[in-house]
LUMKOL-341465 format. One record per atom (N, C-alpha, C, CB): residue number from 0; atom name; x, y, z. Coordinates in Angstrom, 1 decimal. Glycine has a CB too. Example, Ala and Ser with C-alpha at 12.3 -4.5 7.8 and 13.67 -1.06 7.14 Angstrom:
BEGIN
   num   atomo       px       py       pz
     0       N     13.2     -5.7      7.8
     0      CA     12.3     -4.5      7.8
     0       C     13.2     -3.3      7.8
     0      CB     11.3     -4.5      9.0
     1       N     12.8     -2.2      7.1
     1      CA     13.7     -1.1      7.1
     1       C     12.9      0.0      7.9
     1      CB     14.1     -0.6      5.7
//
This chain:
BEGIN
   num   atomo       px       py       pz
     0       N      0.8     -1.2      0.0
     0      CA      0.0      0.0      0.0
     0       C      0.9      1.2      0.0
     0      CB     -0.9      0.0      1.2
     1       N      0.4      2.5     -0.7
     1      CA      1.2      3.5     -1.1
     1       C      1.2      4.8      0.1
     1      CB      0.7      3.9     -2.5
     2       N      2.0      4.7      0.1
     2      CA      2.0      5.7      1.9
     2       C      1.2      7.2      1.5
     2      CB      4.0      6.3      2.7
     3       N      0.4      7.4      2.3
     3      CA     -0.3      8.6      1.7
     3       C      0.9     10.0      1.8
     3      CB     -1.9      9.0      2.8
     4       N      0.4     11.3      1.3
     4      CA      1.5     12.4      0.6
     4       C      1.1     12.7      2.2
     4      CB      1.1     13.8     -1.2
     5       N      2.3     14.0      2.3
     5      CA      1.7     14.5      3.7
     5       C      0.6     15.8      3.4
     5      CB      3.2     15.1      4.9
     6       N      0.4     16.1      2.3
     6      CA     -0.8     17.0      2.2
     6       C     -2.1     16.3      2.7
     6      CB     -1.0     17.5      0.6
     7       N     -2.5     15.2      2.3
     7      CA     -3.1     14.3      2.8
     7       C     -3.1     13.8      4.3
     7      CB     -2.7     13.5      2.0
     8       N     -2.2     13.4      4.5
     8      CA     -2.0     13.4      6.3
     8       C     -2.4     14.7      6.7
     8      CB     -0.4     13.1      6.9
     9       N     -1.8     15.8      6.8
     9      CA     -1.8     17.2      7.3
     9       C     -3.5     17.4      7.4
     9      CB     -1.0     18.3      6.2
    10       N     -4.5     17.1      6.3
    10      CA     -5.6     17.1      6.3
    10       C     -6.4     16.3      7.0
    10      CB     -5.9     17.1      5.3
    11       N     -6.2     15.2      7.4
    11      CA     -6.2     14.5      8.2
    11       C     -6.2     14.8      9.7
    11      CB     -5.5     14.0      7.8
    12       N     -4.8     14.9      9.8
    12      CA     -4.1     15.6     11.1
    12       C     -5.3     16.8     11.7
    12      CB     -2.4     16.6     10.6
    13       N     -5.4     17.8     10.9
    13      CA     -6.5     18.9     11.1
    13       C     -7.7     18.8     11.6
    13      CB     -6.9     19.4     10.1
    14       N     -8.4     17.6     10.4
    14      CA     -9.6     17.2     10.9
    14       C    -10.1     16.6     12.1
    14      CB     -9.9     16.5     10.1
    15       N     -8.9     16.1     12.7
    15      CA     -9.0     15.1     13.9
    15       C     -9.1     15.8     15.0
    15      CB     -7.9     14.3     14.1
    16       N     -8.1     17.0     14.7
    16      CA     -7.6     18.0     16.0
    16       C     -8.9     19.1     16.5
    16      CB     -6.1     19.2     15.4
    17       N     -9.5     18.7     16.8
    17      CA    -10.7     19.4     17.0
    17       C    -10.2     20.9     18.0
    17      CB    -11.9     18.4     17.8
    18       N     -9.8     20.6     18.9
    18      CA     -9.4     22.1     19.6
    18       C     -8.2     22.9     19.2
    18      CB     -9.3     22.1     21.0
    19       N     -7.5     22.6     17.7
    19      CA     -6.4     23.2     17.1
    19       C     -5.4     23.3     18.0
    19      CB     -6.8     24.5     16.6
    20       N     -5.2     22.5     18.8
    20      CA     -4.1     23.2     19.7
    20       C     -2.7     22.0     19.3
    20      CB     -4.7     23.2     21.7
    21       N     -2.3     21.7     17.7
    21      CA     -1.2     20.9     17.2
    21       C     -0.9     19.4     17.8
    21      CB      0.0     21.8     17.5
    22       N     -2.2     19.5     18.5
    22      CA     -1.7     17.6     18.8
    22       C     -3.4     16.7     19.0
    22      CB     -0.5     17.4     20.9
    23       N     -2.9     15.7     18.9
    23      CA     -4.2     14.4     19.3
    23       C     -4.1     14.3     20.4
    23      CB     -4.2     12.8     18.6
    24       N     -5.5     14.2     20.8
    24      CA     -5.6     13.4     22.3
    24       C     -5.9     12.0     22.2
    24      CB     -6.7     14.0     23.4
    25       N     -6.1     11.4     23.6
    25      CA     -7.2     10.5     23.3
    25       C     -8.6     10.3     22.8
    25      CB     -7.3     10.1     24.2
    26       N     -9.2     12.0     23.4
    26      CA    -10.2     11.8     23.5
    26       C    -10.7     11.8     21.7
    26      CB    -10.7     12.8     24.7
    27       N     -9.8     12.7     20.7
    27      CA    -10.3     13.2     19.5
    27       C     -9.6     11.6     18.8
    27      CB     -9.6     15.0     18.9
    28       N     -8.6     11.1     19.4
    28      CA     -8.7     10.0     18.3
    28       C     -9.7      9.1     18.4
    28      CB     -7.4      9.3     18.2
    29       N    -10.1      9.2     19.2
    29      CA    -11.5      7.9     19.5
    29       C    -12.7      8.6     18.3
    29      CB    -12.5      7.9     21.7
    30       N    -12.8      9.8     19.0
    30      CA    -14.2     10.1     17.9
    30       C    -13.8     10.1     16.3
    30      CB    -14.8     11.9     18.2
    31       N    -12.8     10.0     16.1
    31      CA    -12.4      9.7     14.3
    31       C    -12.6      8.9     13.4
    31      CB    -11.3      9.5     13.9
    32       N    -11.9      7.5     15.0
    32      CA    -11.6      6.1     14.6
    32       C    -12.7      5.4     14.3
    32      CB    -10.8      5.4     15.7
    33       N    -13.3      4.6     13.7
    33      CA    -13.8      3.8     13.1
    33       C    -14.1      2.0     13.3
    33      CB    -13.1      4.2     12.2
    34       N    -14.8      1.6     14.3
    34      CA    -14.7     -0.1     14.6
    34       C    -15.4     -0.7     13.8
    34      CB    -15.1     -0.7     15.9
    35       N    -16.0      0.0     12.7
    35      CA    -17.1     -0.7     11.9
    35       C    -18.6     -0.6     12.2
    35      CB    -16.8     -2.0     12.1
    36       N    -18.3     -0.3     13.4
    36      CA    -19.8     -0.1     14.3
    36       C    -20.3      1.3     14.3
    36      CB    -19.7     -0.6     16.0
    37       N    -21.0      1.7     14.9
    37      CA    -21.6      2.9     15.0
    37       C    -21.3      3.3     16.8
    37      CB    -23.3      2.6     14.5
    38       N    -20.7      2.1     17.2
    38      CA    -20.2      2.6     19.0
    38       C    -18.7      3.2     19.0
    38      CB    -20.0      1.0     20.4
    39       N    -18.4      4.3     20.3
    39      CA    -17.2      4.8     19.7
    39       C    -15.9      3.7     20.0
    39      CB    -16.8      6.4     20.4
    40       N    -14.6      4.1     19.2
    40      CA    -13.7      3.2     19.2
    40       C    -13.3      2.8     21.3
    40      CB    -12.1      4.0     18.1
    41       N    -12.8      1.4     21.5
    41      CA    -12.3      1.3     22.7
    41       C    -11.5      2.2     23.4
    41      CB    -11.9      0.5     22.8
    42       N    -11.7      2.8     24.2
    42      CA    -11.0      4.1     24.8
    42       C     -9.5      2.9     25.3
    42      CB    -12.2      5.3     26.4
    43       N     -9.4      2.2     25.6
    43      CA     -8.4      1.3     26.1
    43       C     -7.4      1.2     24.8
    43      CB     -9.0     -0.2     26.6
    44       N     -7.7      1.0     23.5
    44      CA     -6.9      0.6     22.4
    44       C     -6.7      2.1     22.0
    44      CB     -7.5     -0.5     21.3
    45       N     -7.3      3.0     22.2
    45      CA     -6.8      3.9     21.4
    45       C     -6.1      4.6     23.0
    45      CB     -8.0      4.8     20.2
    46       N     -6.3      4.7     24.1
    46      CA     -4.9      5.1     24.7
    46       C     -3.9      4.2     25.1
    46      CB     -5.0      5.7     25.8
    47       N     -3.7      3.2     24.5
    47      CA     -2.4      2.1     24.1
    47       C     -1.8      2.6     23.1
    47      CB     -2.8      0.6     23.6
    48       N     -2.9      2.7     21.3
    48      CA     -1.6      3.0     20.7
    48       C     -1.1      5.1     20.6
    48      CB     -1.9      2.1     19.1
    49       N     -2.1      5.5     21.3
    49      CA     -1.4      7.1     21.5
    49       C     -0.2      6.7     22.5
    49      CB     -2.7      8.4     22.3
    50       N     -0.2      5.5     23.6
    50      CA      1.1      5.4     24.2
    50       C      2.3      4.8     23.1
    50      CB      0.8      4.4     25.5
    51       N      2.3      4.1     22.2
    51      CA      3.2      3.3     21.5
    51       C      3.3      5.0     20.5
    51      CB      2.4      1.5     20.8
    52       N      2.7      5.8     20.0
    52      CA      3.7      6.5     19.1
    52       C      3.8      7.8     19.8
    52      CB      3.3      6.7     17.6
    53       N      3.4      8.1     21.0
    53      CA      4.1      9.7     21.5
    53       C      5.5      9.3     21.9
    53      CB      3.3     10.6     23.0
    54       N      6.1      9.8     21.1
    54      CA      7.6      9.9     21.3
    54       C      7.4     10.8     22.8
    54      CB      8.5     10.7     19.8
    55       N      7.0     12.1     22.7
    55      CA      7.4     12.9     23.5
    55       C      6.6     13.0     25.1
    55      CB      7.4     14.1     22.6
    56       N      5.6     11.6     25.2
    56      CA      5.9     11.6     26.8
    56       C      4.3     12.3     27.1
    56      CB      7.6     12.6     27.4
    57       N      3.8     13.0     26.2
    57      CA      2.4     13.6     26.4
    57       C      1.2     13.8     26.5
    57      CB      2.3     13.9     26.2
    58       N      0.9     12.2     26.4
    58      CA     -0.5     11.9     26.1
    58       C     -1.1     12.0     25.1
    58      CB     -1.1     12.5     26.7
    59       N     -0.1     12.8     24.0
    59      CA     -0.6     13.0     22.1
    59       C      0.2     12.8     21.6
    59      CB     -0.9     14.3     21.3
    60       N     -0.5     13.0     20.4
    60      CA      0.5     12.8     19.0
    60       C      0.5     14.1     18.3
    60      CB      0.0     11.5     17.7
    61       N      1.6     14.2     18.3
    61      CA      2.4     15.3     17.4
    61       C      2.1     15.4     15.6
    61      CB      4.2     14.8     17.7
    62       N      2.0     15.9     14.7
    62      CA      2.0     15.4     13.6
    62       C      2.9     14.5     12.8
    62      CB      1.8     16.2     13.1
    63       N      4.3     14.7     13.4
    63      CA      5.1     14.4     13.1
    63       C      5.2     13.0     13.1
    63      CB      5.7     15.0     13.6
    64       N      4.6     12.3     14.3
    64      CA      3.9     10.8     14.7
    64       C      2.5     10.5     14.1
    64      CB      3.7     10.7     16.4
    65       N      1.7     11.2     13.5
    65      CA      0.6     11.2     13.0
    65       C      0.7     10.0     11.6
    65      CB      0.4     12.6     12.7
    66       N      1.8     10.1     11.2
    66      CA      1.9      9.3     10.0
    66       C      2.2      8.3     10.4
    66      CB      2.5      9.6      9.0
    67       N      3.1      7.8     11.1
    67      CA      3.0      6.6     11.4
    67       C      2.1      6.0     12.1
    67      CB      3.8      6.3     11.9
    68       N      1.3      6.3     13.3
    68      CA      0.1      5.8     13.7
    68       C     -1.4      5.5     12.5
    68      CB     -0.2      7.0     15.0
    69       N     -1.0      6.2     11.3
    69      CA     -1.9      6.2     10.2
    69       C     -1.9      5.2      9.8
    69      CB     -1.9      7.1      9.2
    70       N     -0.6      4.6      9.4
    70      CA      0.0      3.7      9.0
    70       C     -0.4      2.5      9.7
    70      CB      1.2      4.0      9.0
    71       N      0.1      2.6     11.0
    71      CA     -0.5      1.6     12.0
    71       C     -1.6      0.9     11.8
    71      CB     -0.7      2.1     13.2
    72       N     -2.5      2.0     12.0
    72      CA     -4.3      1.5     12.2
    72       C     -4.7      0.9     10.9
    72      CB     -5.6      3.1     12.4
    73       N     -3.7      1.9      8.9
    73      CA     -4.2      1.2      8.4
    73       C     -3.7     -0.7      8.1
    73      CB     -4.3      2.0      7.4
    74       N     -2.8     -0.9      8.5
    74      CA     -2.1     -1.8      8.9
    74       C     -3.3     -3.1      9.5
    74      CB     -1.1     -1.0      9.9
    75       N     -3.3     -2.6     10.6
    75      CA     -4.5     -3.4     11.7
    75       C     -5.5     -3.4     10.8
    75      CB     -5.0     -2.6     13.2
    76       N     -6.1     -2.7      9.9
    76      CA     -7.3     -2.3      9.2
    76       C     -7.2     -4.1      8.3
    76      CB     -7.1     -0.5      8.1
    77       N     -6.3     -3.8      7.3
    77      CA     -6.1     -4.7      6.2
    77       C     -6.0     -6.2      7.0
    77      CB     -4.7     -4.4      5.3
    78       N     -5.1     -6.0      8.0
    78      CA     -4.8     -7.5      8.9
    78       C     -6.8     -7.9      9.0
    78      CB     -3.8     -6.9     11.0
    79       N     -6.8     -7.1      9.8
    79      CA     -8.4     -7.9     10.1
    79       C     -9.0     -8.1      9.2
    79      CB     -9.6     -7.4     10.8
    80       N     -9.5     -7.6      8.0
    80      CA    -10.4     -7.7      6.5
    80       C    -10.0     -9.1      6.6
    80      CB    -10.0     -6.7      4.9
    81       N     -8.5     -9.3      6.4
    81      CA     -7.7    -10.9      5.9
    81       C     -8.5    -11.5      6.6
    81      CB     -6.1    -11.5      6.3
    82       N     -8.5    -11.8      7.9
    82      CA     -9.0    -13.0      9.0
    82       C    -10.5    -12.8      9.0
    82      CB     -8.4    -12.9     10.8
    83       N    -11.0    -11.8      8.5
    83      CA    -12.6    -11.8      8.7
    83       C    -13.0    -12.5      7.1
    83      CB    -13.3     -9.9      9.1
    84       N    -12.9    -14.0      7.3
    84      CA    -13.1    -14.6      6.4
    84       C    -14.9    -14.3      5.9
    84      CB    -12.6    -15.9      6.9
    85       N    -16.0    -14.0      6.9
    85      CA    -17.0    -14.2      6.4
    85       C    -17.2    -12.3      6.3
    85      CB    -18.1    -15.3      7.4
    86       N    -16.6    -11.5      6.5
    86      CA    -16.8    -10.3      6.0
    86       C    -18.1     -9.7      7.1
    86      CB    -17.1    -10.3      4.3
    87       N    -18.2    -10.3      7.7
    87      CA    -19.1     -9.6      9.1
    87       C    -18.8     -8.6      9.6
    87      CB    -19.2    -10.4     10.3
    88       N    -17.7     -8.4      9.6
    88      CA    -17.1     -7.0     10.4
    88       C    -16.5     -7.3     11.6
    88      CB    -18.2     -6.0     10.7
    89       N    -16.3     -8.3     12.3
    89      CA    -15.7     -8.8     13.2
    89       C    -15.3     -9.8     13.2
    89      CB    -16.0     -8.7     14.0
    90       N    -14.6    -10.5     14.1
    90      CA    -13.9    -11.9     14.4
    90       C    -13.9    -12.8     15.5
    90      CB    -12.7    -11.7     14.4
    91       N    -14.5    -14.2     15.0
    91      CA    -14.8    -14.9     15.6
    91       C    -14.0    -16.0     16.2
    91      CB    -15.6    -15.1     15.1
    92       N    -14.3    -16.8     17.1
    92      CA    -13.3    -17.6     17.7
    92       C    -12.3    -18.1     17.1
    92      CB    -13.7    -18.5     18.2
    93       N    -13.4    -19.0     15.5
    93      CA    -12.0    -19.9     14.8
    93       C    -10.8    -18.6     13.8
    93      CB    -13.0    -21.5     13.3
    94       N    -11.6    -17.3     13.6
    94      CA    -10.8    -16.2     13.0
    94       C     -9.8    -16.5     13.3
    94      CB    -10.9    -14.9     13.4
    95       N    -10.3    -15.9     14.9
    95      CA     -8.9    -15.7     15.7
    95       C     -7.8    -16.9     15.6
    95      CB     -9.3    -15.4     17.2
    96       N     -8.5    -17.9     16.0
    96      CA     -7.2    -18.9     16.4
    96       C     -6.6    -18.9     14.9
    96      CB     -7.8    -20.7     17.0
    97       N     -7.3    -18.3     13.6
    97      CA     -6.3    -18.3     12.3
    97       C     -5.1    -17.0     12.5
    97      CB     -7.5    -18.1     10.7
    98       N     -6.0    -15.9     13.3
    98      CA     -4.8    -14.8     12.9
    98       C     -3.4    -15.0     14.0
    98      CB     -5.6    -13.0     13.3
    99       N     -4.2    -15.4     15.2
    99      CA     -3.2    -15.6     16.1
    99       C     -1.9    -17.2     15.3
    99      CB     -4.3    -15.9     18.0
   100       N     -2.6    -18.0     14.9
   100      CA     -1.2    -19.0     14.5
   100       C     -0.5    -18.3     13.2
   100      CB     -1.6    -20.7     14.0
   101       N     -1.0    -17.4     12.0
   101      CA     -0.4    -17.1     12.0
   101       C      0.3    -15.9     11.7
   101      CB     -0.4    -17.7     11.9
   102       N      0.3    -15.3     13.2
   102      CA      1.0    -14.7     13.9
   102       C      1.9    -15.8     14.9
   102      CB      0.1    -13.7     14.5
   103       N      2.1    -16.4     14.3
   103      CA      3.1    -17.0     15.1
   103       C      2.8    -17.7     16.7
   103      CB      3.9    -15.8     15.3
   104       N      1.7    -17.6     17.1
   104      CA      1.3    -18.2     18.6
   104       C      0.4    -19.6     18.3
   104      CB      0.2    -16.9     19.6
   105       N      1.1    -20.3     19.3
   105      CA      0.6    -21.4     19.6
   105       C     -0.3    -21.6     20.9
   105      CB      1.5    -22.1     19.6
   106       N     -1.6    -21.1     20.9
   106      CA     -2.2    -21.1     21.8
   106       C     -3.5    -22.3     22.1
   106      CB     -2.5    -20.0     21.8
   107       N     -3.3    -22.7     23.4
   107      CA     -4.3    -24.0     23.3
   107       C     -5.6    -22.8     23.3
   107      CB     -4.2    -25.6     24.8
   108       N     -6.7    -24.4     22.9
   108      CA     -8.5    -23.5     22.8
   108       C     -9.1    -23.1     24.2
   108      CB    -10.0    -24.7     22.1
   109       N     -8.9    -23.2     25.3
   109      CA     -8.9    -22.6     26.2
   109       C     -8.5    -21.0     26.7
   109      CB     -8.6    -23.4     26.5
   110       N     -6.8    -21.3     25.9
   110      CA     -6.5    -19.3     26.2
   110       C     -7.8    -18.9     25.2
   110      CB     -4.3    -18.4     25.3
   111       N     -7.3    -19.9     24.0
   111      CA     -8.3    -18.9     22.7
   111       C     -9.6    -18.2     23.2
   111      CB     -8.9    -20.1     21.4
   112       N    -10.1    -19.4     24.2
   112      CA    -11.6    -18.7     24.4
   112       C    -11.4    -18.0     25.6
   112      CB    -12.9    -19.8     24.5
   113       N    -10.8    -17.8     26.5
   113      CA     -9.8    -16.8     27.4
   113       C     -9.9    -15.2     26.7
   113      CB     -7.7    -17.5     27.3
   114       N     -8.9    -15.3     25.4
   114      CA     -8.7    -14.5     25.2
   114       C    -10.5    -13.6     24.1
   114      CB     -7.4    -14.9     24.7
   115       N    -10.9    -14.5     23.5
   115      CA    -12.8    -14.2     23.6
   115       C    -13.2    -13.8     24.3
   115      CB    -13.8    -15.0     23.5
   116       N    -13.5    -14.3     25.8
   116      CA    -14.1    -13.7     26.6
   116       C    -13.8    -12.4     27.4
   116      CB    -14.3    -14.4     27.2
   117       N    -12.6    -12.1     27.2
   117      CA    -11.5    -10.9     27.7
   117       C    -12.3     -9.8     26.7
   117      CB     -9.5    -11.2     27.4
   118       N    -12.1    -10.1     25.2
   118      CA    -12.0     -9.3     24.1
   118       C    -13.6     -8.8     23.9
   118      CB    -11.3    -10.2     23.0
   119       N    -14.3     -9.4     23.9
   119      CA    -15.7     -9.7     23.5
   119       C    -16.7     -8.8     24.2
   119      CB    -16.0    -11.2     23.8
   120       N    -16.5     -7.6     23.5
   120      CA    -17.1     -6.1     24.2
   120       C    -18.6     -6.4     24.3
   120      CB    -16.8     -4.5     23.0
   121       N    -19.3     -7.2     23.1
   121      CA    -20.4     -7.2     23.0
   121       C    -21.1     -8.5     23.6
   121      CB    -20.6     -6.8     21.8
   122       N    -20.3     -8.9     23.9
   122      CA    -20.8    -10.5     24.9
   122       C    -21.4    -11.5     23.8
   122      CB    -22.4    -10.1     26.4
   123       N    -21.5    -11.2     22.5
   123      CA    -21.7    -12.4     21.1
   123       C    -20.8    -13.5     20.8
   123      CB    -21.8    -11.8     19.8
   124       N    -19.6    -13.4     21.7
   124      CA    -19.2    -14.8     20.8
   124       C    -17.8    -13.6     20.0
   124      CB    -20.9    -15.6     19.3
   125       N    -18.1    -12.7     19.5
   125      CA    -16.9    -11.6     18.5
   125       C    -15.9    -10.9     18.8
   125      CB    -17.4    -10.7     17.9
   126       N    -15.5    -10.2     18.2
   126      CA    -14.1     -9.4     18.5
   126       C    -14.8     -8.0     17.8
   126      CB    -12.3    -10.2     17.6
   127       N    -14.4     -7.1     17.9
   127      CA    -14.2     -6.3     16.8
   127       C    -13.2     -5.4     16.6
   127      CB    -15.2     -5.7     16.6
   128       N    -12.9     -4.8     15.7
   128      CA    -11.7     -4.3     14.7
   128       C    -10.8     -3.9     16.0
   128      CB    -12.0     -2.8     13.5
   129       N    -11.4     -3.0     17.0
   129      CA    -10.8     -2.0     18.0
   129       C    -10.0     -3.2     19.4
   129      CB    -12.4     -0.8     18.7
   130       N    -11.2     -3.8     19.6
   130      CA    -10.6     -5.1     20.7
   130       C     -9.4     -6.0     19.8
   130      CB    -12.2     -6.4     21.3
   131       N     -9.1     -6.4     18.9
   131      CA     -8.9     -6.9     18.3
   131       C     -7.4     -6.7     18.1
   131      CB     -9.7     -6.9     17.5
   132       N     -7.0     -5.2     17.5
   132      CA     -6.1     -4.8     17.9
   132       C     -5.4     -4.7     19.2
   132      CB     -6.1     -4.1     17.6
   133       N     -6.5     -4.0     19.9
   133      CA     -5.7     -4.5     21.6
   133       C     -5.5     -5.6     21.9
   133      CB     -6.5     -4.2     22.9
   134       N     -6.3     -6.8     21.8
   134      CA     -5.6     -8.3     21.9
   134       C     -4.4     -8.4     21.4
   134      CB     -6.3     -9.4     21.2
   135       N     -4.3     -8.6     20.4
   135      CA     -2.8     -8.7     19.1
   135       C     -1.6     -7.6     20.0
   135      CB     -3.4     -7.7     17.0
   136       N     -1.7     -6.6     20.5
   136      CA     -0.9     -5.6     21.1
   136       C     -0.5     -6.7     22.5
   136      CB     -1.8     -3.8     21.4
   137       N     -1.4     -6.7     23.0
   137      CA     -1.2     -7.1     24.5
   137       C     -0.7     -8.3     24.7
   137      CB     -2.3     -7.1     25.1
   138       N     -0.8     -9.2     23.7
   138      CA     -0.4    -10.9     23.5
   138       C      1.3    -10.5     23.0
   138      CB     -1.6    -12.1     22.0
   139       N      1.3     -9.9     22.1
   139      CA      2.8     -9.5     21.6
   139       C      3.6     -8.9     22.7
   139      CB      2.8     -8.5     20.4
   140       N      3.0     -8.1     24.1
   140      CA      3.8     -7.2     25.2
   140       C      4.1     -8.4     25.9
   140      CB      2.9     -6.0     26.1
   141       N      2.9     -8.9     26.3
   141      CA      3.2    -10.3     27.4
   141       C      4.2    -11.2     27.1
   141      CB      1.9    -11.3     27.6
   142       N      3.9    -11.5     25.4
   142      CA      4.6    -12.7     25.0
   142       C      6.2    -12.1     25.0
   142      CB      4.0    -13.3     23.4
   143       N      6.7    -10.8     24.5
   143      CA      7.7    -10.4     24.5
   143       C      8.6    -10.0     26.3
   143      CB      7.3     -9.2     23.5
   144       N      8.2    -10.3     27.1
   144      CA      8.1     -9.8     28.7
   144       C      8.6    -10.7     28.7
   144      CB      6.8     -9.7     29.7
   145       N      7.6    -12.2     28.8
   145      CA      7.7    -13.5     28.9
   145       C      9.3    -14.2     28.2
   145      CB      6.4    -14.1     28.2
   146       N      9.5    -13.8     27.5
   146      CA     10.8    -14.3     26.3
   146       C     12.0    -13.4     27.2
   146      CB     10.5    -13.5     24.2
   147       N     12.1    -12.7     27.4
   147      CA     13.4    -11.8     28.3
   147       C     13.3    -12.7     29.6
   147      CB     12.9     -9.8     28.8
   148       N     12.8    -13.6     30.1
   148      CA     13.1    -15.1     31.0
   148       C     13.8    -16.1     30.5
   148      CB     12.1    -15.9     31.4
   149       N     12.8    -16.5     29.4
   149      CA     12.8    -17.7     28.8
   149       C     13.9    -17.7     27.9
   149      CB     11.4    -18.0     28.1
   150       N     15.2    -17.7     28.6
   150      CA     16.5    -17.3     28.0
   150       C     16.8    -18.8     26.7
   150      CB     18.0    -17.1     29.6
   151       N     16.0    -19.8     27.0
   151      CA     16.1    -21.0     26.1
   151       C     15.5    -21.6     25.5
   151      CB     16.4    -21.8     26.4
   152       N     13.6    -20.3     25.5
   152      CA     13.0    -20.6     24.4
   152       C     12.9    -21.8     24.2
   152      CB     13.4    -20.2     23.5
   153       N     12.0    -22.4     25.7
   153      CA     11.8    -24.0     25.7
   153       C     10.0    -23.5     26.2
   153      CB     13.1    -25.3     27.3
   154       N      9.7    -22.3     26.3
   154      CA      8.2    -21.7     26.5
   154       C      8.1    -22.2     28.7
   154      CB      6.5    -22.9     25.0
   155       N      9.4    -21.8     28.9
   155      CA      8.9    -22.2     30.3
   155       C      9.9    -21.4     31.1
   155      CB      9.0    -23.8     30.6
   156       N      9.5    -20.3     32.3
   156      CA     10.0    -19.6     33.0
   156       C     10.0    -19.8     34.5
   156      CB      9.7    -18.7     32.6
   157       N     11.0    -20.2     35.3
   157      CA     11.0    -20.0     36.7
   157       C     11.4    -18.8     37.4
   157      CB     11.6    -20.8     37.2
   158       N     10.4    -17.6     37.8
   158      CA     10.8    -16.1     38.2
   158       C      9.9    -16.4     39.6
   158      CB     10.2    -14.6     37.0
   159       N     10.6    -15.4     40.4
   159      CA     10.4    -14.9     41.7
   159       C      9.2    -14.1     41.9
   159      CB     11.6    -14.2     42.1
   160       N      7.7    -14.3     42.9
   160      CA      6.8    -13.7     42.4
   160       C      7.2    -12.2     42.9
   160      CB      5.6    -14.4     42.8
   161       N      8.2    -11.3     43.0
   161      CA      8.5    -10.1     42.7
   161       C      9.1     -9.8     41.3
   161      CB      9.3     -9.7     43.8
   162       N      9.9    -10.5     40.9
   162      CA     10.2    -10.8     39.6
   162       C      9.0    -10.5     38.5
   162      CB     10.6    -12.3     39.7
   163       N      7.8    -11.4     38.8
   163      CA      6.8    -11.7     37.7
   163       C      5.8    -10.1     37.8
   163      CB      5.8    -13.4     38.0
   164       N      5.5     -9.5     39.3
   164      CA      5.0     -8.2     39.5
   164       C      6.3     -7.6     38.7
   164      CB      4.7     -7.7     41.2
   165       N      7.0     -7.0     38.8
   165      CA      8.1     -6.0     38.5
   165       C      7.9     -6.3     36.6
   165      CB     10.1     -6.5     39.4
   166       N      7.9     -7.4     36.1
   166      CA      7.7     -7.8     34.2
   166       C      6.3     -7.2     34.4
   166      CB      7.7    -10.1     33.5
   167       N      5.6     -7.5     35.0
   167      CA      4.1     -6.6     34.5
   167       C      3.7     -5.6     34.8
   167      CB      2.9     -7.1     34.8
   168       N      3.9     -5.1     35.7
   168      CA      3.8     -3.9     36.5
   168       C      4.5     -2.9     35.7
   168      CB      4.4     -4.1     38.1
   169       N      5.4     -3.0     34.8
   169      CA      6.3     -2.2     34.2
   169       C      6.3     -2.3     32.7
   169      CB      7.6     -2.6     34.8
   170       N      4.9     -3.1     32.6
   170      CA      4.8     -3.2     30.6
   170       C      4.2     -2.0     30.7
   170      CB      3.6     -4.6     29.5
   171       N      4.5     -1.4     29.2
   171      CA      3.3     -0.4     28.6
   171       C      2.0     -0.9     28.3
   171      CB      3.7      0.3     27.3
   172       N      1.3     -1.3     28.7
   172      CA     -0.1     -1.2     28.2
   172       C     -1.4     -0.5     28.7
   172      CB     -0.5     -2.4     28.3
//
């Protein structure tokens, strides 16, 4: 996909910024964002990924970070269309267990439906676009936490339960 011009972003950027004051909040990237649905985006995923691109520590995005977080979402965008084999607009158990292997995880059907019931804003059985991404974010933080132990990548860690507080207590999510 062809990276949009920044005239294009900049218009963008504008449109979003509702109180002109040169940056995104949380609150304006939620009303932008898009789940497919008509409810607003998860205030939880969208102040995850305003945490993953403020460089500068502020609770926003700068324009300067604007394009890459564009990038991001459309990113996540195309990912899900793929796994939403029946084009419903969301993602269902067996989806998932397709996006998550492959993505690389081997999870038994228990996390799988673990991670459904965690995800599953609307209590049907689904995912949608917004949870969806936050799952995929949060499985990749944990799983990456988890791997800074698991020095031999045999999927098995013996830590100190101060150890295992101090790995989670100290993720970004």
């Amino acid at each position: 996909m062809a990276v949009p011009n920044q005239e294009f972003l900049w218009g963008i950027f504008q449109s979003v910024d509702k109180d002109r004051s040169g940056y995104i909040n949380a609150d304006e990237l939620q009303q932008a964002l898009s789940n497919g649905t008509w409810k607003p985006f998860n205030p939880e995923t969208v102040r995850l990924m305003i945490g993953m691109f403020d460089r500068q520590n502020r609770g926003q995005i700068a324009f300067e970070d604007f394009g890459a977080l564009w990038k991001y979402v459309t990113d996540w965008q195309n990912c899900f269309r793929s796994f939403d084999r029946d084009n419903s607009g969301n993602i269902d158990k067996n989806e998932l267990r397709t996006a998550l292997t492959t993505f690389g995880y081997s999870l038994s059907d228990n996390l799988i439906t673990t991670l459904m019931q965690k995800f599953d804003r609307n209590g049907d059985g689904t995912i949608l676009f917004d949870d969806f991404i936050q799952a995929s974010v949060i499985l990749h933080t944990l799983t990456a936490a988890f791997r800074q132990y698991d020095t031999d990548q045999d999927g098995f860690i013996t830590i100190h339960y101060d150890q295992f507080l101090s790995m989670v207590l100290s993720l970004k999510m």
